[in-house]
PyMOL Python script that loads the backbone (N, CA, C, O; Angstrom):
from pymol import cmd

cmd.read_pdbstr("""\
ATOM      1  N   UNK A   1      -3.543   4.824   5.144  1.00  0.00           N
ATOM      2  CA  UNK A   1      -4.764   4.689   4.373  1.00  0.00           C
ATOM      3  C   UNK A   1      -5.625   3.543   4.883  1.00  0.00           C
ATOM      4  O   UNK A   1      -6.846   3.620   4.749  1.00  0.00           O
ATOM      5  N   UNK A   2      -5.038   2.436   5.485  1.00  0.00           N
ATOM      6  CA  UNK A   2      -5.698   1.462   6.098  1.00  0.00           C
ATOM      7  C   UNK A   2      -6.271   1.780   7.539  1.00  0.00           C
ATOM      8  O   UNK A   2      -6.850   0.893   8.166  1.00  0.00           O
ATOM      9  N   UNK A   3      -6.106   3.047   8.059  1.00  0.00           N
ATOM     10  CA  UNK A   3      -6.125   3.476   9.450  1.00  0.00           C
ATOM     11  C   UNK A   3      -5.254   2.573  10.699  1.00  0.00           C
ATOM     12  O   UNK A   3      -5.585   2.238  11.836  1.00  0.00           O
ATOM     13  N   UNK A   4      -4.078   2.380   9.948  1.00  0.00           N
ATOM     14  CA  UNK A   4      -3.086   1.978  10.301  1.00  0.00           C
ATOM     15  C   UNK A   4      -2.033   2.736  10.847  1.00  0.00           C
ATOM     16  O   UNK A   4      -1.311   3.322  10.040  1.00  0.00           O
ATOM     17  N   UNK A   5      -1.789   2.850  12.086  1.00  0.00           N
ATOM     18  CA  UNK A   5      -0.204   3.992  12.183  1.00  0.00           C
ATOM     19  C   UNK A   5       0.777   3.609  13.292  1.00  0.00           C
ATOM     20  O   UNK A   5       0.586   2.999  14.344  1.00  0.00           O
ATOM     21  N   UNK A   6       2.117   4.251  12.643  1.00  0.00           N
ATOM     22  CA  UNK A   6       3.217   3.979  13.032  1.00  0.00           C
ATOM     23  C   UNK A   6       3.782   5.314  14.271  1.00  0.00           C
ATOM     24  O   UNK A   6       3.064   6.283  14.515  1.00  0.00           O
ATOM     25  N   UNK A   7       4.940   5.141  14.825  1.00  0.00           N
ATOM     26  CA  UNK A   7       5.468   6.309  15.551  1.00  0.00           C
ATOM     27  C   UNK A   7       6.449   6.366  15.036  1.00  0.00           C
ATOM     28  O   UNK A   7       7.323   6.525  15.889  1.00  0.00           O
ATOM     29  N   UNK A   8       6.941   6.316  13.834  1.00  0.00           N
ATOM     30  CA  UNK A   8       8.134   6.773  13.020  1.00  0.00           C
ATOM     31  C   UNK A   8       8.156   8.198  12.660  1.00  0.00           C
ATOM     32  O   UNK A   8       7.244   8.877  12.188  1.00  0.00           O
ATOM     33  N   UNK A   9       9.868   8.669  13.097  1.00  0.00           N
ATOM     34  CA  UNK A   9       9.876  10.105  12.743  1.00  0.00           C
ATOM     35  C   UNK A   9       9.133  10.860  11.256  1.00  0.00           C
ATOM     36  O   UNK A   9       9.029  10.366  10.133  1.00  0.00           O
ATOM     37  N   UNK A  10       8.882  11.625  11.537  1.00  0.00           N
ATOM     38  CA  UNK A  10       8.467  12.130   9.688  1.00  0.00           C
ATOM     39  C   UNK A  10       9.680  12.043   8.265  1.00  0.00           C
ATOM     40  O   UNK A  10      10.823  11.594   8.179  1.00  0.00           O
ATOM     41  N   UNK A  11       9.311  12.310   7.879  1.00  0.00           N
ATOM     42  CA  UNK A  11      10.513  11.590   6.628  1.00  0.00           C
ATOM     43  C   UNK A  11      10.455  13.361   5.869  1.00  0.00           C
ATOM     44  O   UNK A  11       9.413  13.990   5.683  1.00  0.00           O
ATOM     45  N   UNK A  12      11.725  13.805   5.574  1.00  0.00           N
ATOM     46  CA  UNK A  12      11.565  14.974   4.477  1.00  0.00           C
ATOM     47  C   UNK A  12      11.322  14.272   3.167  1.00  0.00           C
ATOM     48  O   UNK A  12      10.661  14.943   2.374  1.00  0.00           O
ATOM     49  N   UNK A  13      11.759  12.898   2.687  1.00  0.00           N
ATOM     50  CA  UNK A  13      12.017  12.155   1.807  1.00  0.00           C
ATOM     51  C   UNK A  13      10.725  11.130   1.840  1.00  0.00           C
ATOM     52  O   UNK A  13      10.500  10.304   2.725  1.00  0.00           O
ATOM     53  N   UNK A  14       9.805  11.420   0.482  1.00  0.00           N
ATOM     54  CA  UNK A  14       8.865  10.491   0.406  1.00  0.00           C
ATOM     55  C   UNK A  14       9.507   9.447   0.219  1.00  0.00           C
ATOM     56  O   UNK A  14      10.671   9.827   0.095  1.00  0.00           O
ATOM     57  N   UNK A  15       9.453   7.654   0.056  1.00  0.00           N
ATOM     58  CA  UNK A  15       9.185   6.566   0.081  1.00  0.00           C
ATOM     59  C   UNK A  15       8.208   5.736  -0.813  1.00  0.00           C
ATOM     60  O   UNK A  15       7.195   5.160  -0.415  1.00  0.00           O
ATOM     61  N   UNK A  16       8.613   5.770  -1.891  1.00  0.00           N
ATOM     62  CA  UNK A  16       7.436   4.774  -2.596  1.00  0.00           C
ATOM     63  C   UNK A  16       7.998   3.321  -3.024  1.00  0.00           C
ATOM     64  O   UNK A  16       9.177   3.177  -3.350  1.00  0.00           O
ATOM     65  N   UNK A  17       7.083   2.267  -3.002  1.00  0.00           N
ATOM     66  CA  UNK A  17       7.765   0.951  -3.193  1.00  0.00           C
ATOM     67  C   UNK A  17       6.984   0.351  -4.535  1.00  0.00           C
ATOM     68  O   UNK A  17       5.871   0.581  -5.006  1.00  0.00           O
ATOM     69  N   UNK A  18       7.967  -0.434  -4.893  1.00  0.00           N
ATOM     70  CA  UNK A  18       7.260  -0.968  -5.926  1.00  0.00           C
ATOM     71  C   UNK A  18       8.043  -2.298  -6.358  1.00  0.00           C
ATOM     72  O   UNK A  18       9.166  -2.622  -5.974  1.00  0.00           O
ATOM     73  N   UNK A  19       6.937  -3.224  -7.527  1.00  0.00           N
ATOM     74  CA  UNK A  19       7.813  -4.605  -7.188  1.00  0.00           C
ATOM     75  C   UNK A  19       8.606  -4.555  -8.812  1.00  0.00           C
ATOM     76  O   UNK A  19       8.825  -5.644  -9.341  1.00  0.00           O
ATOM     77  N   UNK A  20       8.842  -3.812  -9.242  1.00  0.00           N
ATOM     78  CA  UNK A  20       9.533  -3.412 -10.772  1.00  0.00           C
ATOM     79  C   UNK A  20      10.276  -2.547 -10.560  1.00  0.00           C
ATOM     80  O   UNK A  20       9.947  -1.701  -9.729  1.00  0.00           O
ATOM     81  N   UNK A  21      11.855  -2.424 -11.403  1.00  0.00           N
ATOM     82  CA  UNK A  21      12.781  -1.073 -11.414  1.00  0.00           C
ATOM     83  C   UNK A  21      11.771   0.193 -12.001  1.00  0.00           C
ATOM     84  O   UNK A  21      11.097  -0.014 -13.011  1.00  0.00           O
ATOM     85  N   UNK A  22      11.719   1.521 -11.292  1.00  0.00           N
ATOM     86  CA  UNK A  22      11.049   2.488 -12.207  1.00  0.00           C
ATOM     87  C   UNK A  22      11.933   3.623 -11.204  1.00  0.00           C
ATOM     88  O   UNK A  22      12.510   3.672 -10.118  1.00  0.00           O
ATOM     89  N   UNK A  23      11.569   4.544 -12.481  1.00  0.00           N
ATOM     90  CA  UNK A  23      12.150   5.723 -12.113  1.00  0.00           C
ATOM     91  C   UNK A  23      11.385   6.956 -12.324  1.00  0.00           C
ATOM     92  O   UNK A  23      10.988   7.318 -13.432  1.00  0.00           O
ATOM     93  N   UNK A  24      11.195   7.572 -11.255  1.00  0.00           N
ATOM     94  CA  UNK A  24       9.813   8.685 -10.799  1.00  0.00           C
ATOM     95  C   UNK A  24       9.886   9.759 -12.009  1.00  0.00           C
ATOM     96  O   UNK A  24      10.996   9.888 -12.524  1.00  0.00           O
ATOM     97  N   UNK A  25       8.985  10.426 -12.441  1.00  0.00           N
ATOM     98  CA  UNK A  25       9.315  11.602 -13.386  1.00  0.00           C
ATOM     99  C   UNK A  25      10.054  12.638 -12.646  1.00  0.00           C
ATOM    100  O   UNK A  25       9.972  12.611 -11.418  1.00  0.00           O
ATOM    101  N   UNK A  26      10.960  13.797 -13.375  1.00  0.00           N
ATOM    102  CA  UNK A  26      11.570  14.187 -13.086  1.00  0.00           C
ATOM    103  C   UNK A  26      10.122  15.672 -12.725  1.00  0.00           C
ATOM    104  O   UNK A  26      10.750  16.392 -11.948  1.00  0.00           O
ATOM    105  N   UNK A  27       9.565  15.939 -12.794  1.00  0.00           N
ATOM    106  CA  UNK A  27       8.256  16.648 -12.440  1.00  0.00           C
ATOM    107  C   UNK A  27       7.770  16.695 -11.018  1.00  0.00           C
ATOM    108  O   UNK A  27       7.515  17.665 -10.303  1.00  0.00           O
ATOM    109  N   UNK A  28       7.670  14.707 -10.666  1.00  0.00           N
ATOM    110  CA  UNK A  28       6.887  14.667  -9.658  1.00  0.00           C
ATOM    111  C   UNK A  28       8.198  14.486  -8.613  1.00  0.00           C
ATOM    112  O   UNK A  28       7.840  14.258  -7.457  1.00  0.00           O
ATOM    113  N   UNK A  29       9.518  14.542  -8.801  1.00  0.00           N
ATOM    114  CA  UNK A  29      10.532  14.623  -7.980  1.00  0.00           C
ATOM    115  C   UNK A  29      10.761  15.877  -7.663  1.00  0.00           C
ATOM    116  O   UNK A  29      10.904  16.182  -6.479  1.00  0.00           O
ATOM    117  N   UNK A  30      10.828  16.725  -8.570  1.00  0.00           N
ATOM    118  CA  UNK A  30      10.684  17.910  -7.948  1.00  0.00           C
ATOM    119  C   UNK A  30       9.886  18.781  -6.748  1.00  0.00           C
ATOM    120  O   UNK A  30      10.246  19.571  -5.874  1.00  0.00           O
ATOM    121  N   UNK A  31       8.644  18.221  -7.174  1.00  0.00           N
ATOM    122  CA  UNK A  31       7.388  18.801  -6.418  1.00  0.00           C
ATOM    123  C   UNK A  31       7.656  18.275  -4.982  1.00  0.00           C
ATOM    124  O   UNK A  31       7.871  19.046  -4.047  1.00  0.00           O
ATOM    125  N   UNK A  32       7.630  16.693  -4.830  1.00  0.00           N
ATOM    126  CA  UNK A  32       7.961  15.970  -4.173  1.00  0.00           C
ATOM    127  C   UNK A  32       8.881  15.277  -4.041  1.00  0.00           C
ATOM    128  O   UNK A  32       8.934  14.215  -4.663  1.00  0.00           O
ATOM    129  N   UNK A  33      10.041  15.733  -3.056  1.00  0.00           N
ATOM    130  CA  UNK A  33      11.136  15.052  -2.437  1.00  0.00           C
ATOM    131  C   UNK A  33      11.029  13.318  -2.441  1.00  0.00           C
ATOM    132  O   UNK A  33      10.493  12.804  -1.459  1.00  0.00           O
ATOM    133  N   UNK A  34      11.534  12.438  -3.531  1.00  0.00           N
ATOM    134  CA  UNK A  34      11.152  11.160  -3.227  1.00  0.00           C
ATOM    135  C   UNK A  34      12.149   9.924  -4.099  1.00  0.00           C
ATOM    136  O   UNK A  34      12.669  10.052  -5.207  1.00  0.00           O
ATOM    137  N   UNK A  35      12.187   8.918  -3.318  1.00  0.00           N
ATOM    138  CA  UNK A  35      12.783   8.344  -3.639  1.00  0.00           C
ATOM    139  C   UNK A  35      12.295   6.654  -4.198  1.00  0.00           C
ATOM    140  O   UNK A  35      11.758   6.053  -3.268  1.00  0.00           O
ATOM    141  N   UNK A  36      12.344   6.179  -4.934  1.00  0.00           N
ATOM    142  CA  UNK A  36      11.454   4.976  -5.429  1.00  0.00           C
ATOM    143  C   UNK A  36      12.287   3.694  -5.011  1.00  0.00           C
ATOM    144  O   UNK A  36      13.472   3.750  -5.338  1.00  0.00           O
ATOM    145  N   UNK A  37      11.810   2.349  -4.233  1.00  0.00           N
ATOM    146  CA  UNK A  37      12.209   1.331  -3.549  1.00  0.00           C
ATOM    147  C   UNK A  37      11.927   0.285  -4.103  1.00  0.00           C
ATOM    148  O   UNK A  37      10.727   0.046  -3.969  1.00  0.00           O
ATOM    149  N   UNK A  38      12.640  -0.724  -4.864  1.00  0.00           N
ATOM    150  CA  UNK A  38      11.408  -1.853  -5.271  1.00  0.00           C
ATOM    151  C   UNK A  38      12.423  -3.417  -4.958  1.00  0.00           C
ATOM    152  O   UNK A  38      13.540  -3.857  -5.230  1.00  0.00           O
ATOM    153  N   UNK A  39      11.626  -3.680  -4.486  1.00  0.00           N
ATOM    154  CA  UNK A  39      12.269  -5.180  -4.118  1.00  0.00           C
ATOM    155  C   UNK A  39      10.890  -6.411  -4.643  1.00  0.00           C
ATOM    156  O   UNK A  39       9.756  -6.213  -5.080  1.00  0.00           O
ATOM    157  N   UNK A  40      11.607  -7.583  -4.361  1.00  0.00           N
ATOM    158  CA  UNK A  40      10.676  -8.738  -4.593  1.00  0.00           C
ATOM    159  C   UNK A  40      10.702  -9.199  -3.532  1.00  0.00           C
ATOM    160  O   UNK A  40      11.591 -10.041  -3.399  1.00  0.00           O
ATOM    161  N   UNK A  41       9.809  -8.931  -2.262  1.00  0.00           N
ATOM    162  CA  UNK A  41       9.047  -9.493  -1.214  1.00  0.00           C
ATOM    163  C   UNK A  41       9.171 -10.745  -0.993  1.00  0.00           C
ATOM    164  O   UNK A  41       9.784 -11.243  -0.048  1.00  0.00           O
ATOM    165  N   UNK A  42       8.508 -11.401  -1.986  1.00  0.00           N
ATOM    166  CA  UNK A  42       8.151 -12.595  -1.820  1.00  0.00           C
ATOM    167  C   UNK A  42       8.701 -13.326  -3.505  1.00  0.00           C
ATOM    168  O   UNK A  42       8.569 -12.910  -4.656  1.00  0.00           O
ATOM    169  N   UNK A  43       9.391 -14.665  -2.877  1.00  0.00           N
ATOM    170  CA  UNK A  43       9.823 -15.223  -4.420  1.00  0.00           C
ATOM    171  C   UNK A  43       9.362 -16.944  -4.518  1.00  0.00           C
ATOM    172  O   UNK A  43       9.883 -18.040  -4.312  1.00  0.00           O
ATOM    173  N   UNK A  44       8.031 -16.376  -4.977  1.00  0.00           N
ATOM    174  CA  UNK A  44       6.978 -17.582  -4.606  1.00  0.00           C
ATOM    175  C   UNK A  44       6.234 -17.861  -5.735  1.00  0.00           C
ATOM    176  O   UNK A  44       5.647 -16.887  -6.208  1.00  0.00           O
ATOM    177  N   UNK A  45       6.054 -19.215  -6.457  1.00  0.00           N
ATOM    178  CA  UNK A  45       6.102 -19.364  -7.891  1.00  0.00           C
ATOM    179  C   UNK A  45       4.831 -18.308  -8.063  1.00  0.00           C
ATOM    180  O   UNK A  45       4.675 -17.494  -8.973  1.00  0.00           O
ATOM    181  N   UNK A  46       3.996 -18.553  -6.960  1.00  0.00           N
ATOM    182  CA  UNK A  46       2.321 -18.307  -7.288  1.00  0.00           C
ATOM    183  C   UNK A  46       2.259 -16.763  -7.649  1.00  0.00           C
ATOM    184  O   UNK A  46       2.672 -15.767  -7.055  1.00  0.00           O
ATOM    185  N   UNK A  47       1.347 -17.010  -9.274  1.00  0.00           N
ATOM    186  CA  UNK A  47       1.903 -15.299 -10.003  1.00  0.00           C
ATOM    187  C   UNK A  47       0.396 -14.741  -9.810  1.00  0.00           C
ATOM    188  O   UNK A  47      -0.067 -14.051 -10.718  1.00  0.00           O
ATOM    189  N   UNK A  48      -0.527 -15.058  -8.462  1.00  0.00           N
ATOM    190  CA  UNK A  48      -1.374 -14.420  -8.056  1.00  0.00           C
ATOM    191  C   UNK A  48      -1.235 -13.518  -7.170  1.00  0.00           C
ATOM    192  O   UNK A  48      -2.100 -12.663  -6.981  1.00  0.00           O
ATOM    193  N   UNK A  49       0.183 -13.600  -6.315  1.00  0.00           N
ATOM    194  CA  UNK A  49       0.946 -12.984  -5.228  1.00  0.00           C
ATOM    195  C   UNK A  49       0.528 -11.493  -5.223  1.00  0.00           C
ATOM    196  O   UNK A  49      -0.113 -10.815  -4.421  1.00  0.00           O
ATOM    197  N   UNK A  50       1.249 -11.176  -6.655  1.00  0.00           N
ATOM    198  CA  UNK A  50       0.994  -9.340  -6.600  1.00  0.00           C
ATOM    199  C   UNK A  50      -0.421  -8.705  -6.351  1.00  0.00           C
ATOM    200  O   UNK A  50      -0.597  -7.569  -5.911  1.00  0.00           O
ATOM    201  N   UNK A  51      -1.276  -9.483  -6.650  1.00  0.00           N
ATOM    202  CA  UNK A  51      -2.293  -9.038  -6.584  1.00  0.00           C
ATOM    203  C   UNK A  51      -2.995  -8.858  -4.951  1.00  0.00           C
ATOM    204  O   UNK A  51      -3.756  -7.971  -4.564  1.00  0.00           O
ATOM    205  N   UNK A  52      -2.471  -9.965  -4.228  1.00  0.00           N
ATOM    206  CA  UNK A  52      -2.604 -10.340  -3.022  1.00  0.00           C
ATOM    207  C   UNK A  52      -1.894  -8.900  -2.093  1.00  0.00           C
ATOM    208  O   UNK A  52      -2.581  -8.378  -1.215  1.00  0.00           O
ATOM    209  N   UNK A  53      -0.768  -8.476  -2.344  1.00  0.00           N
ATOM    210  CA  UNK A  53      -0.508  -7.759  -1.408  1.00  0.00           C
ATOM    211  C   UNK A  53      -0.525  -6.409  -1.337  1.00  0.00           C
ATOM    212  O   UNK A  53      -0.187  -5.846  -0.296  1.00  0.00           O
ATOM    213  N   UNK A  54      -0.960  -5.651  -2.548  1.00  0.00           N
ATOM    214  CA  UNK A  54      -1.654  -4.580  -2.669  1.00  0.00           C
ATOM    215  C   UNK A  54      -3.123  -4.423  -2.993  1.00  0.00           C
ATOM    216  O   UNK A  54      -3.639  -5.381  -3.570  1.00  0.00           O
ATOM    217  N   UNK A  55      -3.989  -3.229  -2.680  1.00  0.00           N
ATOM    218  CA  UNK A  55      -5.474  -3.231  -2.898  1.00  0.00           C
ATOM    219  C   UNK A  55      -5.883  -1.589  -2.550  1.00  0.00           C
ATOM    220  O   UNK A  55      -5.194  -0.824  -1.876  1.00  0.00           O
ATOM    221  N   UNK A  56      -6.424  -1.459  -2.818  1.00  0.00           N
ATOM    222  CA  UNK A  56      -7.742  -0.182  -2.919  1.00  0.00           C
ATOM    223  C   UNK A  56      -8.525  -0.106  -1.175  1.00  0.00           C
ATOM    224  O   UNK A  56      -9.516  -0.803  -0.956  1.00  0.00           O
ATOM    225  N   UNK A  57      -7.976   0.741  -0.136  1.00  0.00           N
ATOM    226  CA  UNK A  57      -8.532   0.621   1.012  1.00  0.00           C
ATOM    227  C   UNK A  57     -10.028   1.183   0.824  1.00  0.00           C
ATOM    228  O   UNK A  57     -10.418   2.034   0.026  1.00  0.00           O
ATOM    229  N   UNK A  58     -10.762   0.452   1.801  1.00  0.00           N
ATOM    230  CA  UNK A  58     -11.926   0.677   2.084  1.00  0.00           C
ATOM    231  C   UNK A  58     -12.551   2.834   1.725  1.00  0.00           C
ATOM    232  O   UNK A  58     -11.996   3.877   2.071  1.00  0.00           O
ATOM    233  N   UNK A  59     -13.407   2.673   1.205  1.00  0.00           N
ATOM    234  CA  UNK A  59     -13.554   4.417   0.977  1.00  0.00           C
ATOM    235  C   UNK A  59     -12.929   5.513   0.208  1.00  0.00           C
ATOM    236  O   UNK A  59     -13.062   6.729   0.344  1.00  0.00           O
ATOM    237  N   UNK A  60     -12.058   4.673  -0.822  1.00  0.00           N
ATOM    238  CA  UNK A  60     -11.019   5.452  -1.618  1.00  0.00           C
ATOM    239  C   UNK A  60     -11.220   4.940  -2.747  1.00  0.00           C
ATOM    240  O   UNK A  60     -11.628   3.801  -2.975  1.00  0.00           O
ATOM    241  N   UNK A  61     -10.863   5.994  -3.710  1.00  0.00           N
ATOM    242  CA  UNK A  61     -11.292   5.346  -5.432  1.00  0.00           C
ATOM    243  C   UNK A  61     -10.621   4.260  -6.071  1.00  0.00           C
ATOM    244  O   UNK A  61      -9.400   4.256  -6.227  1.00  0.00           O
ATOM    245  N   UNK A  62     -11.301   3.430  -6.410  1.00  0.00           N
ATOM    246  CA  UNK A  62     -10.931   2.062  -7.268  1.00  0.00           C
ATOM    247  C   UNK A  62     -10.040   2.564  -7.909  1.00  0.00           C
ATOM    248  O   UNK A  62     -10.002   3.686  -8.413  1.00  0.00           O
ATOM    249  N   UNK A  63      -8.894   1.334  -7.919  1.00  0.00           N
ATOM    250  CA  UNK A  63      -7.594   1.832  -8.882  1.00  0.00           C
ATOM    251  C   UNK A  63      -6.423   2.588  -8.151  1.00  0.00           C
ATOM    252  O   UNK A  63      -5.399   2.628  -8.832  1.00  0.00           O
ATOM    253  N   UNK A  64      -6.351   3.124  -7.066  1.00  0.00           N
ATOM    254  CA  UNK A  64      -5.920   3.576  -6.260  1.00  0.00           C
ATOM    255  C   UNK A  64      -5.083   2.523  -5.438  1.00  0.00           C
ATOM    256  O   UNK A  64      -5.708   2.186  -4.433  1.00  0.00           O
ATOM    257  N   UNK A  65      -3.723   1.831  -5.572  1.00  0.00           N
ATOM    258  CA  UNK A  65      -3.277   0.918  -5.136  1.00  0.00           C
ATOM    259  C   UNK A  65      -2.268   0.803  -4.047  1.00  0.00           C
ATOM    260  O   UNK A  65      -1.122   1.044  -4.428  1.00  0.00           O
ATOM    261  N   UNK A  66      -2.415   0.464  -2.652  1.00  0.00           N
ATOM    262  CA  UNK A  66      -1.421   0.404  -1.730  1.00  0.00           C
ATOM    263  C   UNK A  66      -1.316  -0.973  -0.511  1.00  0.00           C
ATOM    264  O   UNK A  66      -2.147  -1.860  -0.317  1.00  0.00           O
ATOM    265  N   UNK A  67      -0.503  -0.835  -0.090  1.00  0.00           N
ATOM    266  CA  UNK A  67      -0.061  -1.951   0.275  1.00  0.00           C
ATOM    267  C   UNK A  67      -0.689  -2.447   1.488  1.00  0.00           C
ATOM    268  O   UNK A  67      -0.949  -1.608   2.352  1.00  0.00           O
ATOM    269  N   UNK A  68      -0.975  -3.653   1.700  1.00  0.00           N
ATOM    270  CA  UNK A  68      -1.608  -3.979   2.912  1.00  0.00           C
ATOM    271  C   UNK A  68      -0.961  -4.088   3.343  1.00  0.00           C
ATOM    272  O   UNK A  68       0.217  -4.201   3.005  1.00  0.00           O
ATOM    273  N   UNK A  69      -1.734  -4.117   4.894  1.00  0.00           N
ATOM    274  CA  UNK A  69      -0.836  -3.803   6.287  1.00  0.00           C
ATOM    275  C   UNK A  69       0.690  -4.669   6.199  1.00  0.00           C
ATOM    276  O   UNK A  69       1.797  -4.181   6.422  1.00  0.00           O
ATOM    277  N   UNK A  70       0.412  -5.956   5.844  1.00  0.00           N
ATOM    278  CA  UNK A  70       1.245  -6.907   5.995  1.00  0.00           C
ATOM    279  C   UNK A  70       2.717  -6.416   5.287  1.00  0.00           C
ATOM    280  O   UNK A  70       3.770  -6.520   5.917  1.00  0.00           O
ATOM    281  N   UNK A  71       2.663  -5.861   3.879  1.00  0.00           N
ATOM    282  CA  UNK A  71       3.598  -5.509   3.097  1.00  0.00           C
ATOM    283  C   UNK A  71       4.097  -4.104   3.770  1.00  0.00           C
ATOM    284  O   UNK A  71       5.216  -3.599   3.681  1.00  0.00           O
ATOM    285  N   UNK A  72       3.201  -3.724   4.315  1.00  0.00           N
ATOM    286  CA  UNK A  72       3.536  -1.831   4.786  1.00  0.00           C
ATOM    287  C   UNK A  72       4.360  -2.556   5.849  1.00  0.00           C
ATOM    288  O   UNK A  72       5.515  -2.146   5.961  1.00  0.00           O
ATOM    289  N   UNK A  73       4.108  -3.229   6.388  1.00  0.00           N
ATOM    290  CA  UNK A  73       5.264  -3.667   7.942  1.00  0.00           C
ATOM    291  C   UNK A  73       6.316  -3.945   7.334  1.00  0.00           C
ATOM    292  O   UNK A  73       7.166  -3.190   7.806  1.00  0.00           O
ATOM    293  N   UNK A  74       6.939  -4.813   6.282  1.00  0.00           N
ATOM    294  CA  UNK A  74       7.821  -5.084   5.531  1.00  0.00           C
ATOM    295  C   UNK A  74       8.172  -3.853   5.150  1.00  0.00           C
ATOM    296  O   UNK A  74       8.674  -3.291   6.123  1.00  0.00           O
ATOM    297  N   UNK A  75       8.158  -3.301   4.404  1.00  0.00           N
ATOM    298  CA  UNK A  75       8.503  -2.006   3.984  1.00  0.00           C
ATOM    299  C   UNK A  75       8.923  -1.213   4.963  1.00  0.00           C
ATOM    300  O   UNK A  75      10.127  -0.962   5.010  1.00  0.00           O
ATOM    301  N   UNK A  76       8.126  -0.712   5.842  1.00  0.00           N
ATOM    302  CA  UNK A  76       8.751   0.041   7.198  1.00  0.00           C
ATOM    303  C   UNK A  76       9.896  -0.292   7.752  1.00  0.00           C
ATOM    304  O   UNK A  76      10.576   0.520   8.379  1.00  0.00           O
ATOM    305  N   UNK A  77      10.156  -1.270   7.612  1.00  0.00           N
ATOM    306  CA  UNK A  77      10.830  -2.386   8.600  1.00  0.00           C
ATOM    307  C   UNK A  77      12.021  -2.370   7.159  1.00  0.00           C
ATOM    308  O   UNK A  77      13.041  -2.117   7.801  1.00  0.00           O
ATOM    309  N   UNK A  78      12.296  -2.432   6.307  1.00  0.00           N
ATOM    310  CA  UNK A  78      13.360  -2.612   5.550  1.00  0.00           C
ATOM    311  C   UNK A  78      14.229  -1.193   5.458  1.00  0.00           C
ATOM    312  O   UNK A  78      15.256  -1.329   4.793  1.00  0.00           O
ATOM    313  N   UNK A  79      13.984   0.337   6.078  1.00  0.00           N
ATOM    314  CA  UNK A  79      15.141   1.156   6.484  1.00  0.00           C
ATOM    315  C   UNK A  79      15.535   1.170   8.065  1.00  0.00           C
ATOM    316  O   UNK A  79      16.102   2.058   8.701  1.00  0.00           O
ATOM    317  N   UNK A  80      15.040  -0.132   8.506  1.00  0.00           N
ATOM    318  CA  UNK A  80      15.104   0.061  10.326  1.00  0.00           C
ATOM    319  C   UNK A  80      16.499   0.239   9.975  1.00  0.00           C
ATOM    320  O   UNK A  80      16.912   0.161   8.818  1.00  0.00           O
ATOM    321  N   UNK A  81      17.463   0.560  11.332  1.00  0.00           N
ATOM    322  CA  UNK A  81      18.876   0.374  11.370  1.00  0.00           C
ATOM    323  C   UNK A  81      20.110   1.224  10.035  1.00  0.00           C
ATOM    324  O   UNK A  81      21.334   1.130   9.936  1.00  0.00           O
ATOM    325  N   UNK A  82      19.130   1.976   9.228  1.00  0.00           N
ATOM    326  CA  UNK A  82      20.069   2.847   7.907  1.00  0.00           C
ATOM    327  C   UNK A  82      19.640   3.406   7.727  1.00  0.00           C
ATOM    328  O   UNK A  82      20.434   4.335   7.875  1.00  0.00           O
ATOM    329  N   UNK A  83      18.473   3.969   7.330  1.00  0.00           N
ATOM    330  CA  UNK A  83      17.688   5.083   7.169  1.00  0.00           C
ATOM    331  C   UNK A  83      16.799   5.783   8.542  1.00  0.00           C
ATOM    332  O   UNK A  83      16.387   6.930   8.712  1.00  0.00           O
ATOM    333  N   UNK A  84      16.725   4.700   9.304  1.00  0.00           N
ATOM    334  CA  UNK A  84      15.292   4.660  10.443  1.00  0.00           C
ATOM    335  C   UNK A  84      16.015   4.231  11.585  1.00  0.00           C
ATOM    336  O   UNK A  84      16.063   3.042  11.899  1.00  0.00           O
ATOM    337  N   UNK A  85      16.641   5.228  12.294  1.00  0.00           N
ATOM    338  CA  UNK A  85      16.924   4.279  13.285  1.00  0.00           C
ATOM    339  C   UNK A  85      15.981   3.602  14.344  1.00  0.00           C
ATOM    340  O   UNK A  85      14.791   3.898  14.454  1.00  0.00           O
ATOM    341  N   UNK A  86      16.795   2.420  15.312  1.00  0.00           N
ATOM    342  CA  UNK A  86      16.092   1.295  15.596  1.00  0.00           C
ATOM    343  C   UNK A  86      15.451   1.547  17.253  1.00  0.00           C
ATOM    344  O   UNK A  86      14.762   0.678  17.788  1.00  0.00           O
TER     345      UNK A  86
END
""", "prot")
cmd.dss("prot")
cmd.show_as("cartoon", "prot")
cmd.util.cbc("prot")
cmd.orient("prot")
């Protein structure tokens, strides 16, 4: 969405991250093969953080929230070697 891209194989298994435990509806798992990821990135007092590393890319509707480049590398980079090989 950032016109950002990787050469990682295709995934049958969507990937969504998030910085809270949640668990996808059983609706949109169906439709879509997916699995929900959530870690804490960063454990840094400053509680402006979250806001910092997701955003609304350029040309897409407000409210619409994904991760900047910086966090998408993190993320990519956290199934290298188990899910992704290296």
């Amino acid at each position: 969405m950032h016109g950002v891209r990787h050469n990682l194989g295709s995934r049958h298994t969507l990937v969504l991250w998030g910085n809270v435990r949640h668990t996808p509806p059983t609706w949109f798992t169906a439709r879509f093969p997916a699995r929900y990821v959530y870690a804490s990135l960063f454990d840094w007092p400053d509680n402006t953080l979250p806001a910092k590393n997701v955003g609304t890319p350029p040309g897409q509707p407000e409210g619409l929230c994904v991760s900047v480049a910086e966090r998408a590398v993190l993320e990519m980079l956290y199934d290298a070697g188990t899910r992704q090989s290296l």
